[in-house]
C-alpha positions, 0 to 999 in steps of 0.5 A, spaced: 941 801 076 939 795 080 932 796 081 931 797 074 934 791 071 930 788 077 924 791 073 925 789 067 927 782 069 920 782 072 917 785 067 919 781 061 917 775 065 912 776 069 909 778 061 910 771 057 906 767 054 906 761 058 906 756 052 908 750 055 902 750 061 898 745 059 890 746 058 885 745 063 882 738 063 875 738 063 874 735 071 867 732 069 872 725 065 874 725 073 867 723 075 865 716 078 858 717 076 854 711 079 846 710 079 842 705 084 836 703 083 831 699 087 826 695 085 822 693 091 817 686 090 817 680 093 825 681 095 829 688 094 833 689 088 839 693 088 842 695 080 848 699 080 850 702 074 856 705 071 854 711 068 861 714 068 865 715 062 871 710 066 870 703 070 870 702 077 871 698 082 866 695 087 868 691 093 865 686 097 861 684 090 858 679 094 856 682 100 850 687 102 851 692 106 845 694 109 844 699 115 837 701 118 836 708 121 834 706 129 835 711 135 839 716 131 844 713 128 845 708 123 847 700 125 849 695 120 844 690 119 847 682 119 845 680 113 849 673 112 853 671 105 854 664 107 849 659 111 852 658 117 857 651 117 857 652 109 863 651 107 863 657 102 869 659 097 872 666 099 868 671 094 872 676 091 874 683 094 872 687 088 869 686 081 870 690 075 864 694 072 865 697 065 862 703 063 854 702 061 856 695 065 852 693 072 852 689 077 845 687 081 844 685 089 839 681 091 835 682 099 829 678 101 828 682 106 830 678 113 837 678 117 840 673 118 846 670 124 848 665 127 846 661 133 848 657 137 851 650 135 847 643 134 850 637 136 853 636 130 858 643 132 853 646 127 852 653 128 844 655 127 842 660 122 838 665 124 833 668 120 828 674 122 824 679 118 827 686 117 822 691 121 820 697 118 823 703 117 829 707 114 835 703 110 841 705 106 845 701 102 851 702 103 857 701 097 864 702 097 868 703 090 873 706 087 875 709 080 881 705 076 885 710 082 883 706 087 881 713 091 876 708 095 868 712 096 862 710 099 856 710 096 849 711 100 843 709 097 837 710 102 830 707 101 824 704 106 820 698 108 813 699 109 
């Protein structure tokens, strides 16, 4: 008797309509889709757009993160943000780029550090055109989950 109200239990169960499971999402509202294009003339343009249906987050706006690929790997080109000694103002971390929006880099195609220091205490800045080879552009960004991504976009200097 057991075993039977067992069956039926299962069986009424195991056999409803499951009314309140909510319907599937369509996954492609959950996309972050961005799009990098490279405009090359006398400098390097960067254009990332946001052809997502959902605004995003770019972090480090004001900062190019470039690697080149040297040896089988790829290493970090120094690109400064300020001249060396600038009393610059501290960028923001990240900037909003609304669905459609963009935001656009600019390299002119030399790294740059700093030297050693004049006798005014004021570090050199160093500038040395980037050799030819493979380059990626690197971004970090997140959807308004803040689930952080990286974005890699590759091109070459010829």
């Amino acid at each position: 008797m057991k075993n039977a109200i067992f069956i039926l239990i299962l069986f009424v169960t195991g056999c409803s309509t499951n009314k309140n499971v909510p319907e599937t999402k369509d996954r492609t509202e959950d996309l972050v889709v961005i799009e990098v294009n490279i405009a090359e003339k006398e400098n390097i343009s960067f254009i990332i757009t946001n052809t997502s249906n959902k605004l995003i987050y770019i972090y480090q706006p004001h900062r190019l993160h470039i690697e080149r690929f040297e040896n089988g790997t790829w290493e970090n080109v120094r690109i400064l943000y300020c001249p060396c000694g600038a009393p610059c103002a501290k960028p923001p971390e990240k900037v909003d780029i609304l669905v459609g929006g963009i935001h656009t880099w600019e390299w002119d195609k030399y790294e740059s550090w700093c030297g050693e220091k004049n006798e005014f205490g004021i570090p050199e800045t160093i500038k040395k055109m980037a050799k030819n080879g493979k380059y990626r552009l690197r971004v970090l960004y997140s959807n308004s989950n803040n689930e952080q991504e990286v974005l890699y976009k590759k091109f070459e200097l010829r």
